[in-house]
C-alpha positions in Angstrom: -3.6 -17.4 11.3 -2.3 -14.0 13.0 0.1 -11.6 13.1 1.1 -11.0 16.7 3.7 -8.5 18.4 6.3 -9.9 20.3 6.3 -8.3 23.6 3.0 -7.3 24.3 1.3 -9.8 22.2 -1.2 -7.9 20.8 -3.2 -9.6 17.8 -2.2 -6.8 14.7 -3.8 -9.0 11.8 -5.6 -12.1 11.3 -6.6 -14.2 8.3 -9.0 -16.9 7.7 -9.0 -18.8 4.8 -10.2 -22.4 4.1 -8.7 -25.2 5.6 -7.4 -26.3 1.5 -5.7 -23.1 1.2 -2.9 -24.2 3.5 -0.8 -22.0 5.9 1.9 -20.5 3.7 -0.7 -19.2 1.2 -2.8 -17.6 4.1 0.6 -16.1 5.6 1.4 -14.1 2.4 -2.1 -11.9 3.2 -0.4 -11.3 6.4 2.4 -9.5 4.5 1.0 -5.7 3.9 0.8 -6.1 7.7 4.4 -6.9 8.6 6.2 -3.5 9.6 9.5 -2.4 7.3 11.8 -2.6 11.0 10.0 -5.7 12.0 11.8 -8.9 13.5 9.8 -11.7 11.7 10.0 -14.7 13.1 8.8 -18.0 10.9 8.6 -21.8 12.2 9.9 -24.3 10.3 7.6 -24.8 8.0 6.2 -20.8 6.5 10.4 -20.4 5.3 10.4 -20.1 1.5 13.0 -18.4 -0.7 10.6 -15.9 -2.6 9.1 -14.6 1.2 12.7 -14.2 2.3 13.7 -11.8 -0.6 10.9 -10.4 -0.2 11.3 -9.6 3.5 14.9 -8.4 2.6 13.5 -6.1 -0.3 11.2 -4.9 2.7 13.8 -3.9 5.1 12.0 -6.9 7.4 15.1 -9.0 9.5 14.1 -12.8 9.6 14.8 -15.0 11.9 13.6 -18.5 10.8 14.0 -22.3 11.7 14.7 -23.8 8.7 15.5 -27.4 7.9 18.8 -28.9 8.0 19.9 -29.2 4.7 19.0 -25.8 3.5 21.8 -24.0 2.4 21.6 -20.4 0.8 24.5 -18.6 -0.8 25.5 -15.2 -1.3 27.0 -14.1 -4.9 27.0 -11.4 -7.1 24.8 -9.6 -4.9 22.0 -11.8 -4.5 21.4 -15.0 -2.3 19.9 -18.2 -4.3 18.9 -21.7 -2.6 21.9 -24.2 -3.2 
């Protein structure tokens, strides 16, 4: 799995991990990689609650397809899966 810019598509990281460890294990090395201004921008299936506070604790924007019937609320200053 990699970590690669947008426009130019340069390769900034990569990870290889077995094929048991499964991709959203081998994306959280990818992390210390990930700039603070960076547009991240996640399939359908890498989207999980505890990456997306962390990418918001980060300063990291995310822009994610998620499934359907996720819904995430905002209250008392912090956003929780419904």
């Amino acid at each position: 799995m990699s970590l690669v810019e947008l426009g130019t598509h340069v390769e900034i990281a990569m990870v290889i991990k077995r094929l048991a460890c499964g991709e959203t294990t081998a994306m959280q090395a990818l992390w210390k990689h990930v700039p603070s201004d960076a547009l991240l921008l996640e399939d359908r299936g890498f989207f999980s609650y505890s990456l997306w506070k962390r990418a918001l604790s980060e300063n990291v924007a995310v822009l994610a397809r998620v499934k359907s019937n996720l819904i995430l609320v905002r209250g008392m200053g912090e956003a929780v899966p419904r």
